[in-house]
C-alpha positions as CSV (number, residue, x, y, z in Angstrom):
1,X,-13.0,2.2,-49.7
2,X,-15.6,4.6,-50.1
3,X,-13.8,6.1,-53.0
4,X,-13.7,2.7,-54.8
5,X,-17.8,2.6,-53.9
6,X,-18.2,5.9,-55.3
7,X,-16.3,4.8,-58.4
8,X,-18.7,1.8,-58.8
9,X,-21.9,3.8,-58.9
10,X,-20.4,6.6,-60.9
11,X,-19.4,4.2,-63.4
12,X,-22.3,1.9,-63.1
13,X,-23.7,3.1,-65.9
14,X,-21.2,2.0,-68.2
15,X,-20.4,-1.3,-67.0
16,X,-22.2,-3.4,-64.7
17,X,-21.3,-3.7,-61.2
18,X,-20.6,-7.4,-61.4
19,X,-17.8,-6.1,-63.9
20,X,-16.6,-3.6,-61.6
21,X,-16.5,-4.9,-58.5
22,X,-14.7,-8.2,-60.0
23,X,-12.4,-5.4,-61.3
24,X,-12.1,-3.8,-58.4
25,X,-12.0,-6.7,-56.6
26,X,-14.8,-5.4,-53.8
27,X,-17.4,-8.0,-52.7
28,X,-20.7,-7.0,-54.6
29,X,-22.7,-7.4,-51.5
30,X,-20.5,-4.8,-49.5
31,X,-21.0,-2.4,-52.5
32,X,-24.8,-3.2,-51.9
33,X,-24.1,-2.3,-48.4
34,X,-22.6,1.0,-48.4
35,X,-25.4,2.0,-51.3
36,X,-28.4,0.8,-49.1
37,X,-26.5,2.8,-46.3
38,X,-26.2,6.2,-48.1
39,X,-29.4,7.9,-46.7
40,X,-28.0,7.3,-43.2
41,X,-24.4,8.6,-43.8
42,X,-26.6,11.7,-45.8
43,X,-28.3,11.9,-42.4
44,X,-25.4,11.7,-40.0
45,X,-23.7,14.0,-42.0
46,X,-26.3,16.6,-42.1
47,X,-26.7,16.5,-38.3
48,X,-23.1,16.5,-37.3
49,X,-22.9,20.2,-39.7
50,X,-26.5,21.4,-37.8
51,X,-24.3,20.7,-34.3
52,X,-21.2,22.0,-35.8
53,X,-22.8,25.6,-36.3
54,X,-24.6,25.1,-33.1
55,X,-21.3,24.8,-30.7
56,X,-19.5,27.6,-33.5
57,X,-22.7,30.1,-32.3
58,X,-21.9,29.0,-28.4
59,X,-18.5,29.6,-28.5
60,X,-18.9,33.0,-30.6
61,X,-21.5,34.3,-28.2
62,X,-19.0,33.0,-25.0
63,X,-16.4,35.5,-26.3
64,X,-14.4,32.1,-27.5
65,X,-14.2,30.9,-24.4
């Protein structure tokens, strides 16, 4: 689903959402919902990569173990 979002705001530009998501057929207010959302997916996102690297530097420095 987050592809067909993505598609909707990329394309938004050209053709209004109403169009799109009729199109598309997505419900305009779940569009609205997973755009108000993306700061918090940006966020998430960014903290599961900081922890990522932090367990890649534990196990490195644990001899991988």
């Amino acid at each position: 689903m987050n592809e067909t979002y993505a598609f909707i705001e990329a394309m938004k530009t050209t053709h209004s959402v109403a169009f799109l998501c009729r199109l598309l057929k997505v419900a305009r207010s779940s569009f609205s919902a997973w755009l108000a959302s993306a700061k918090t997916r940006a966020a998430r996102q960014t903290a599961d990569e900081a922890l990522t690297h932090e367990i890649t530097v534990i196990h490195v420095a644990s001899r991988q173990t």
